[in-house]
N, C-alpha and C positions, 0 to 999 in steps of 0.2 A: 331661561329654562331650557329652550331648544338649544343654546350653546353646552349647557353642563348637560344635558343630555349624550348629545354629537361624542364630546370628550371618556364622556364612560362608555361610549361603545366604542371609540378608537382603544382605548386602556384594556379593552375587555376581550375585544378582535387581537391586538397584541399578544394580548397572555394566554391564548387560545391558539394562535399559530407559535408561538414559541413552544408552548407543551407539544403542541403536532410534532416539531421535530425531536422534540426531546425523547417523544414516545416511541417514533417512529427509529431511532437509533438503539434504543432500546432491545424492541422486538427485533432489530435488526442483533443485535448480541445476544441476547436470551436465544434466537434462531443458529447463532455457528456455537454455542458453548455455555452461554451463560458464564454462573459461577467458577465452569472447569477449564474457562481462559485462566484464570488468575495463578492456577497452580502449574502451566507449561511453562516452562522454562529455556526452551530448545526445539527447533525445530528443521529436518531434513529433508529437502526436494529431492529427488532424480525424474530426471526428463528429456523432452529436444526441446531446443530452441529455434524457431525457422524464422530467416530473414534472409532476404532478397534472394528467394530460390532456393537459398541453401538450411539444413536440417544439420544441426550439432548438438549431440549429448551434452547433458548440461546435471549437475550438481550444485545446490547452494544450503547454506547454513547459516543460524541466525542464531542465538543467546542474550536470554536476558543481560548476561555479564558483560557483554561489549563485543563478543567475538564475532565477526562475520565475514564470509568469502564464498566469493562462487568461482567455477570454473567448467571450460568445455573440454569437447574433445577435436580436435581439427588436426586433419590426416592420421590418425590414430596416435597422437600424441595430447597427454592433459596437458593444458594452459589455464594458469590461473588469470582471473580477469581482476576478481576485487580478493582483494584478505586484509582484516580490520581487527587488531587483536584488543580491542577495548583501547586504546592509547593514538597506536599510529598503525599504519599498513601503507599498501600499496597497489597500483591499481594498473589494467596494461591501456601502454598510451599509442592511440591509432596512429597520430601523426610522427610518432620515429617508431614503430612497430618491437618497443621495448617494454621496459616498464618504470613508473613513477612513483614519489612519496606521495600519499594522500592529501592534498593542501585541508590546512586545518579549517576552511569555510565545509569542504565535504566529509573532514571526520565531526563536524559538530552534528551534523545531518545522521551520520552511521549513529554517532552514540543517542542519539534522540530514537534513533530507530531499530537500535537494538533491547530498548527499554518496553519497545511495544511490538510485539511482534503481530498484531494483529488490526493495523492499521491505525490511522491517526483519528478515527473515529472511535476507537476503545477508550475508555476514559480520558476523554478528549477534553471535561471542566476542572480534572487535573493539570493537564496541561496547559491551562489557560485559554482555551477554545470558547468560541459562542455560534451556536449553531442558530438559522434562519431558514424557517418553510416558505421554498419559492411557491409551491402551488404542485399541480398538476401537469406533468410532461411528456410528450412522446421522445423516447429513446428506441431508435428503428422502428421497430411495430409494435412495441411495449407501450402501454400508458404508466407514465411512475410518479413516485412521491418523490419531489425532490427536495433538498437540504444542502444548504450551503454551512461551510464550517471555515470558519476565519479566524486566524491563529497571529496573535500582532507579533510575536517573535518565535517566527515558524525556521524548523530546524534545514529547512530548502530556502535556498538565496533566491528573492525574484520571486517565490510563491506564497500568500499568506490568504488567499481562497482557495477554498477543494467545494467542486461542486458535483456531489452523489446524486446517482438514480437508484431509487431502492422500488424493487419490485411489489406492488402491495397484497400479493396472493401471497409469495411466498414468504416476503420480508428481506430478501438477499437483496446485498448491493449486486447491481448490475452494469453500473460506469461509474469512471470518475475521474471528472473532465477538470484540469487545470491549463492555466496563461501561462506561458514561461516563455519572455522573451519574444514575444510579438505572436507565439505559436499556441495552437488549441491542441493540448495532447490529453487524449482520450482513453482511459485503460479500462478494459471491460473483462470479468474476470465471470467464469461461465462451468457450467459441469461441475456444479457443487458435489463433493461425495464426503462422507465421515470415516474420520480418523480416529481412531480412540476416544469416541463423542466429539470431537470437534470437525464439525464441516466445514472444507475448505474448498477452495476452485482447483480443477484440475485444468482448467486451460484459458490462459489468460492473453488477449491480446490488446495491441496500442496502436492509437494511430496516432499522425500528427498531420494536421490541418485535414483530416479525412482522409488521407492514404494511409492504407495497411503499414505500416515497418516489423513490426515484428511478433511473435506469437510465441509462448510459450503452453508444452502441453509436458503436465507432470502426471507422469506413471506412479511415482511413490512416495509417498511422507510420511516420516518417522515423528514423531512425538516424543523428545524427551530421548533422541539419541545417545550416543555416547561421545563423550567430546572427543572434538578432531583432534589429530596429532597435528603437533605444536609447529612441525616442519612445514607447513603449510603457509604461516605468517612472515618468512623469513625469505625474503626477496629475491629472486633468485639473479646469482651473478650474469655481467652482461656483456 
């Protein structure tokens, strides 16, 4: 009796912390948009980018269709960094200060993430996801709800945990801390404001092993742009 007991409150504490995240991801989407995620299609950043001292005008674009690229501006000149036209692109590479084809391990990544513009927690049981309530956590001086979401053929080589802090006042993600490669990188995205009903971060920074690297802080997002000129995807000679 005390054994079949025991067993229905493990079965029962189970399905009680799987609803908590499931809930809890929820209100975390019902809070940036709800239902009027499902009708964006496009979406446009302008901003800086700051990393190690230095501050760069930055642009990026994203479409459901596959389309994606960003780009800065360094010495008053545009450089594109990524442009992914649904297919192939290319991307600039640090170590010959040129540019590359996208190997197809990172365009399977773009196309997986150009299907979801709204992170890999947005209908994440579509994409074969299973999410787990770790409990209760401190993130800096935040106490948060945390959720682990585990993807068995995740569209990132090397990652198949995303481990979120979702804030429980407001319901916003607040981190979200991934392994890649022996490394803890930490993206915390902050300064929610609304864009045509959907609220997004206007300043998102990363760290890796707890050092700062980089920050981005966006001034403007368009919703449903207008698509980029084509010149954009088409590699520039070298």
């Amino acid at each position: 009796m005390k054994k079949t007991t025991f067993l229905l409150f493990l079965l029962t504490s189970t399905a009680l912390w799987a609803q908590t995240a499931d809930q809890i991801i929820q209100n975390y989407i019902n809070k940036i948009g709800g239902t009027k995620l499902d009708q964006v299609h496009a979406i446009l950043q302008k901003g800086t980018m700051s990393s190690n001292g230095m501050d760069f005008p930055m642009e990026s674009y994203q479409d459901t269709s596959g389309k994606i690229y960003s780009k800065i501006k360094m010495m008053g000149t545009d450089m594109t960094t990524v442009a992914f036209d649904g297919q192939k692109g290319f991307m600039f590479d640090n170590a010959s200060f040129g540019y590359k084809d996208i190997p197809d391990s990172i365009a399977t990544h773009y196309k997986s993430k150009a299907k979801n513009l709204f992170g890999y927690f947005y209908k994440y049981k579509a994409n074969g996801g299973k999410v787990k309530y770790l409990g209760k956590q401190k993130m800096d001086s935040l106490q948060t709800d945390v959720v682990m979401l585990s993807i068995a053929k995740s569209p990132i080589s090397g990652i198949n945990d995303f481990t979120a802090y979702f804030n429980p006042t407001t319901h916003l993600l607040t981190a979200l801390k991934v392994l890649k490669s022996g490394h803890i990188i930490v993206t915390k995205p902050d300064q929610y404001k609304s864009f045509d009903g959907i609220l997004l971060p206007t300043k998102i920074s990363t760290e890796v092993d707890g050092n700062p690297v980089m920050t981005l802080t966006i001034d403007s997002i368009k919703i449903i742009p207008p698509a980029p000129d084509q010149s954009i995807f088409i590699k520039p000679k070298q």
